[in-house]
C-alpha positions as CSV (number, residue, x, y, z in Angstrom):
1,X,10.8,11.4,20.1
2,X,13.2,9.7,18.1
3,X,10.9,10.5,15.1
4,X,10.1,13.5,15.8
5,X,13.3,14.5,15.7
6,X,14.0,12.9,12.4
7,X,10.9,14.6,10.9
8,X,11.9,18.1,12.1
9,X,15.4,17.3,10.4
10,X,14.2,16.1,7.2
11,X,11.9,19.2,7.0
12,X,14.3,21.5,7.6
13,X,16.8,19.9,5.2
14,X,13.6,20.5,2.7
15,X,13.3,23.7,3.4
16,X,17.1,24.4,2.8
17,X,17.5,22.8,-0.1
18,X,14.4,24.7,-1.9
19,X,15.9,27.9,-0.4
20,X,18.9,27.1,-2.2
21,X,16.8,25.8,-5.6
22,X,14.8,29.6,-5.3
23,X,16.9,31.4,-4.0
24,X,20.2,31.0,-5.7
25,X,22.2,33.4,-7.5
26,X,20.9,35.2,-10.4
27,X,22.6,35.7,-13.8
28,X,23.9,39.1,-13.8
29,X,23.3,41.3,-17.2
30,X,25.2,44.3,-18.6
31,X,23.7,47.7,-18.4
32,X,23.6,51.5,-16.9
33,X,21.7,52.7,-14.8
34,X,21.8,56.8,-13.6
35,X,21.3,58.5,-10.4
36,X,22.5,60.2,-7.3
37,X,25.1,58.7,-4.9
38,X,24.0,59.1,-1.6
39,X,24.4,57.4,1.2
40,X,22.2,54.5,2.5
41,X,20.9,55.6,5.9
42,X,19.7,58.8,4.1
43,X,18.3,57.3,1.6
44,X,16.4,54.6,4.0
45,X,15.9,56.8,7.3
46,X,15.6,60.4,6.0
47,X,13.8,59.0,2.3
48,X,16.0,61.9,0.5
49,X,15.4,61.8,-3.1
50,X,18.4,64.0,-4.1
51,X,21.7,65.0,-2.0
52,X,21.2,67.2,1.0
53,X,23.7,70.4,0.9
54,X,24.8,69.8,-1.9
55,X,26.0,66.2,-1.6
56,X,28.5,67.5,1.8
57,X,26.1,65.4,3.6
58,X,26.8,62.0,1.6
59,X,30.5,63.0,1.6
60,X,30.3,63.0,5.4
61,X,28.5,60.1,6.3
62,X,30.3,58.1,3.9
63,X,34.0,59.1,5.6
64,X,32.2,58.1,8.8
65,X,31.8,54.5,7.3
66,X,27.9,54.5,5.8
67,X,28.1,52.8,2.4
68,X,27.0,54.7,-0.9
69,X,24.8,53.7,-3.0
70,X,22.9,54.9,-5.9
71,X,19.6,56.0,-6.1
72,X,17.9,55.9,-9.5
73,X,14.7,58.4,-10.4
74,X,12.5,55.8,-9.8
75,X,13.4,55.1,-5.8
76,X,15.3,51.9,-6.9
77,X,18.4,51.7,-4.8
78,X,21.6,49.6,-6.0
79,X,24.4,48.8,-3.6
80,X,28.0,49.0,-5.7
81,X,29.7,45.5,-5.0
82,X,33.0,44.2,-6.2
83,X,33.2,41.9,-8.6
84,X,36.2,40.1,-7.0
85,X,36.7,37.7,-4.3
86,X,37.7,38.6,-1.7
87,X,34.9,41.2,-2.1
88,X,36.2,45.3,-1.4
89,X,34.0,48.1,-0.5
90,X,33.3,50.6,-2.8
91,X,33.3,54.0,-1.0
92,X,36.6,54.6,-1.8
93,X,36.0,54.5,-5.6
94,X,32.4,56.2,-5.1
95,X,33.6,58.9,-2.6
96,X,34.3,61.5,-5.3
97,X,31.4,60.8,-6.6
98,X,29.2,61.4,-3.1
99,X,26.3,64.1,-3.8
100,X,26.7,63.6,-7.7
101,X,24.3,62.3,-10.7
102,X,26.1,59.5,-12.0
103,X,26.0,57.0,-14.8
104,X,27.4,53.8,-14.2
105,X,27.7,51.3,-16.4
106,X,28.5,47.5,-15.3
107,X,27.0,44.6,-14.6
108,X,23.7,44.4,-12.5
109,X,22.3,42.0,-10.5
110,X,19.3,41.6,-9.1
111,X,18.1,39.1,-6.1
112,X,15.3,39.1,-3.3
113,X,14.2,42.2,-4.3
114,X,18.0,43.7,-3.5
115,X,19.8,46.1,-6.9
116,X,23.1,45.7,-6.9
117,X,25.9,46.5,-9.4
118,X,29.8,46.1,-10.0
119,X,30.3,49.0,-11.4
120,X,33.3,48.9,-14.4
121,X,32.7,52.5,-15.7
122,X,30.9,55.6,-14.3
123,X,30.5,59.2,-15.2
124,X,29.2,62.3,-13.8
125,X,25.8,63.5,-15.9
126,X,24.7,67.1,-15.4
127,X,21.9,67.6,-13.1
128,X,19.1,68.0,-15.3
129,X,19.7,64.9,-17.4
């Protein structure tokens, strides 16, 4: 039993230690990346590709606590993070914003299949760019 037990918990040490190894954090890189902020449970439940009623349903959602993220032409979906610790949400910054086609320009990271980015500058594009 004794063993056993010793077995299990050098395996799972193991197992740690290469999810740690793999899985660790990624270098982040500068860049921009454009489209709509919405928020997340529409743009995971409903699958919207652009804002519903004219973004008044992002706006909504996100005073009622959902977080807004961006949602680039291709599907990709990046979660706005701070880049300080303690971390902050970002609705607040993002909330005039909500419904809009945005540039934002920081730095992005990518991990796990997850997009995120701690946005430093972002601008409102015209629809059809």
């Amino acid at each position: 039993m004794v063993i056993r037990k010793s077995l299990l918990g050098a395996l799972g040490a193991a197992t740690l230690a290469l999810g740690v190894a793999v899985g660790g954090s990624e270098e982040s890189k500068g860049g921009t990346i454009q489209g709509f902020v919405l928020d997340s449970a529409c743009a995971f439940v409903r699958n919207v590709k652009k804002p519903m009623n004219g973004g008044k349903c992002a706006l909504e959602c996100a005073k009622a606590g959902s977080p807004l993220v961006i949602l680039t032409e291709d599907g990709t979906i990046y979660w706005p993070i701070s880049n300080s610790m303690p971390a902050t949400g970002q609705n607040p910054r993002l909330l005039e914003y909500a419904g809009k086609k945005v540039a934002a320009q920081g730095k992005v990271f990518e991990r796990g299949g997850s997009h995120a980015i701690a946005i430093e500058k972002i601008d409102v594009l015209p629809e059809g760019k």
